[in-house]
DOFI-711156 format. One record per residue: residue number from 1; residue in one letter; y, z, x of N, C-alpha, C in turn. Coordinates in Angstrom, 1 decimal, always signed. Atoms other than C-alpha are relative to their C-alpha. Layout:
<sites>
+-----+------+--------+--------+--------+--------+--------+--------+--------+--------+--------+
! pos ! code !     nv !     nw !     nu !    cav !    caw !    cau !     cv !     cw !     cu !
+-----+------+--------+--------+--------+--------+--------+--------+--------+--------+--------+
! NUM !    A !      Y !      Z !      X !      Y !      Z !      X !      Y !      Z !      X !
...
+-----+------+--------+--------+--------+--------+--------+--------+--------+--------+--------+
</sites>
This chain:
<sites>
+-----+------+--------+--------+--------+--------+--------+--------+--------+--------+--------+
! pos ! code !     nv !     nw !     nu !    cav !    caw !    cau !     cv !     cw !     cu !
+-----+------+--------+--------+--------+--------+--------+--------+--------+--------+--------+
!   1 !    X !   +0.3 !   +1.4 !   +0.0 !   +9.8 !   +7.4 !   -0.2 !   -1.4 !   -0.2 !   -0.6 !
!   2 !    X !   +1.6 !   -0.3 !   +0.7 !   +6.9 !   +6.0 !   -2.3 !   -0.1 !   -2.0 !   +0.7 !
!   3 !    X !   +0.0 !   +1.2 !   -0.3 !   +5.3 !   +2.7 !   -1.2 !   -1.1 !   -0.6 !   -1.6 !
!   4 !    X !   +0.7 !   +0.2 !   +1.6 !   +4.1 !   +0.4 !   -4.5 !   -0.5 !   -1.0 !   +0.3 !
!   5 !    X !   +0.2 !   +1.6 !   -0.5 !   +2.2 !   -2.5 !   -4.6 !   -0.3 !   -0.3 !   -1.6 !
!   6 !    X !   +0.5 !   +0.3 !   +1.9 !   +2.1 !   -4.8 !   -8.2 !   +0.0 !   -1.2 !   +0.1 !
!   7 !    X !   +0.1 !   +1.1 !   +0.1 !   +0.6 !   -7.6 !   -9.1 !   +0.1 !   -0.4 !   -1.2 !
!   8 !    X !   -0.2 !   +0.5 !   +1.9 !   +1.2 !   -9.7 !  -12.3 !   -0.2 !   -1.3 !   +0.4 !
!   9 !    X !   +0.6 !   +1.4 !   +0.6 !   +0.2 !  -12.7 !  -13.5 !   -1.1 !   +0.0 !   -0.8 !
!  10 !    X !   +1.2 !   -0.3 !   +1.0 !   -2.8 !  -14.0 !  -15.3 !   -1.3 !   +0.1 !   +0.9 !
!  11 !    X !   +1.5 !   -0.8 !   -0.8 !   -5.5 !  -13.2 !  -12.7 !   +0.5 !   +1.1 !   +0.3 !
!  12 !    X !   -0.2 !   -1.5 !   -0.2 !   -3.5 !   -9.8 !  -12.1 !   -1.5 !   +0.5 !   -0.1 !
!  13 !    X !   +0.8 !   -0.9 !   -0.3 !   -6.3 !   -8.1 !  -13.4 !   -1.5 !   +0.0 !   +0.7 !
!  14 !    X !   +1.5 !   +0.7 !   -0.7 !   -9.3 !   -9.7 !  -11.8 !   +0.2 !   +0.2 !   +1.1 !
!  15 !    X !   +0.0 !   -0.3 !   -1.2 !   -8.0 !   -9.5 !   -8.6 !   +0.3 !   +1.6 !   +0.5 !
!  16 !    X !   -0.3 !   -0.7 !   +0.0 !   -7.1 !   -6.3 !   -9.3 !   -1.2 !   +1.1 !   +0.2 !
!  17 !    X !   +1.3 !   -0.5 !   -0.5 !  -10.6 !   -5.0 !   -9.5 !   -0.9 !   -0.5 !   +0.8 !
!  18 !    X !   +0.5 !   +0.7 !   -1.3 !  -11.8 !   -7.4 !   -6.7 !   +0.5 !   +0.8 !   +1.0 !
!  19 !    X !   -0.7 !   -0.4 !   -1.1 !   -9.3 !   -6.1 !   -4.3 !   +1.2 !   +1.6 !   -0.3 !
!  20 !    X !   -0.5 !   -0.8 !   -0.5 !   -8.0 !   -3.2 !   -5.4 !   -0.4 !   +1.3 !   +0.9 !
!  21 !    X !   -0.2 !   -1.5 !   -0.9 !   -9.4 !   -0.1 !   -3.4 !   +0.2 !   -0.1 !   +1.5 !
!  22 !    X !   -0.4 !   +0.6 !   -1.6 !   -9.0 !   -2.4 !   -0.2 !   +1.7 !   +0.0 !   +0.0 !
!  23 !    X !   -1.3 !   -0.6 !   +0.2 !   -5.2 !   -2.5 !   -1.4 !   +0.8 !   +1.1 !   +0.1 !
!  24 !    X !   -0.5 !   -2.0 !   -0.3 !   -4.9 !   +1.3 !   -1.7 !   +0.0 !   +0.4 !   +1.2 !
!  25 !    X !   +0.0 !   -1.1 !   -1.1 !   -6.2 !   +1.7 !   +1.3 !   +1.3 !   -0.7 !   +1.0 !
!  26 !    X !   -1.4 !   +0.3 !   -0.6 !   -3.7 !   -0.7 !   +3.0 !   +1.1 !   +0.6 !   -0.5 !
!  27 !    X !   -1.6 !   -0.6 !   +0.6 !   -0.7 !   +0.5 !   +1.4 !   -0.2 !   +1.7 !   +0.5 !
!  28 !    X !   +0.3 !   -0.8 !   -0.2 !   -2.0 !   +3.7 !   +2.3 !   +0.0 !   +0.5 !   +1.9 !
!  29 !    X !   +0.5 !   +0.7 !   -2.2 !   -2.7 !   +2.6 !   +6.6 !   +1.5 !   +0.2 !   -0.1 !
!  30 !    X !   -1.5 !   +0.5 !   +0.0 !   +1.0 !   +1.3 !   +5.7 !   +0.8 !   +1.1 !   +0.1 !
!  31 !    X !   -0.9 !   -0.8 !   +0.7 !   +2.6 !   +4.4 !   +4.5 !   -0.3 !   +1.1 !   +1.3 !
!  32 !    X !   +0.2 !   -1.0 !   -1.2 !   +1.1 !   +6.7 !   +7.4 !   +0.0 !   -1.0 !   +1.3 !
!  33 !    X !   -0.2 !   +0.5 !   -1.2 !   +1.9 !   +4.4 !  +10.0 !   +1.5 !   +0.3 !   +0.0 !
!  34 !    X !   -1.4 !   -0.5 !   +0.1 !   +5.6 !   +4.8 !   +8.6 !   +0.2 !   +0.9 !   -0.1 !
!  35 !    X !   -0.1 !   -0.8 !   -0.2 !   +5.4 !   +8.0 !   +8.2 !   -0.1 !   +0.3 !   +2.0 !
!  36 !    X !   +0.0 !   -0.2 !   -1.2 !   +4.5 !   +8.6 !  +11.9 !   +1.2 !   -0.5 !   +1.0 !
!  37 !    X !   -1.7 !   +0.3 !   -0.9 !   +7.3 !   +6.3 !  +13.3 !   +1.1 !   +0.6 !   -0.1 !
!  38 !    X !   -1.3 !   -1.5 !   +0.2 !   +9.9 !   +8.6 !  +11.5 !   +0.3 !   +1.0 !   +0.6 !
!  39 !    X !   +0.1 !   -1.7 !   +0.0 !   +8.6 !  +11.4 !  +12.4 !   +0.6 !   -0.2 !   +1.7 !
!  40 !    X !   -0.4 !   +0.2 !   -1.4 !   +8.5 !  +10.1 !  +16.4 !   +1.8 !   -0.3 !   +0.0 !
!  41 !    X !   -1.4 !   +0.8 !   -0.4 !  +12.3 !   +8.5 !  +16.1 !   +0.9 !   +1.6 !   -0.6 !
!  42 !    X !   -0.4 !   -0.9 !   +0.2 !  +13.3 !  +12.0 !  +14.5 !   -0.6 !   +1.2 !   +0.7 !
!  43 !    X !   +0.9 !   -0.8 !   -0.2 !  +11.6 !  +14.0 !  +16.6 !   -0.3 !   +0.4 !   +1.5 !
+-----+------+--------+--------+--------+--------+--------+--------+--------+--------+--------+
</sites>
């Protein structure tokens, strides 16, 4: 499972370097929070 995040438009990239490493890291919170519920519900 991969978690993505994309933005488009024409501020894409501005907000992109505004907010992206605060984005990584959510998508990142996100992806090991689901990982963990898996693991519990298989487990």
């Amino acid at each position: 499972m991969s978690l993505t995040l994309e933005m488009a438009g024409l501020l894409a990239p501005v907000l992109s370097l505004l907010t992206g490493a605060r984005s990584r890291r959510y998508v990142e919170m996100e992806g090991a929070g689901l990982k963990r519920h898996c693991e519990r519900q298989s487990g």
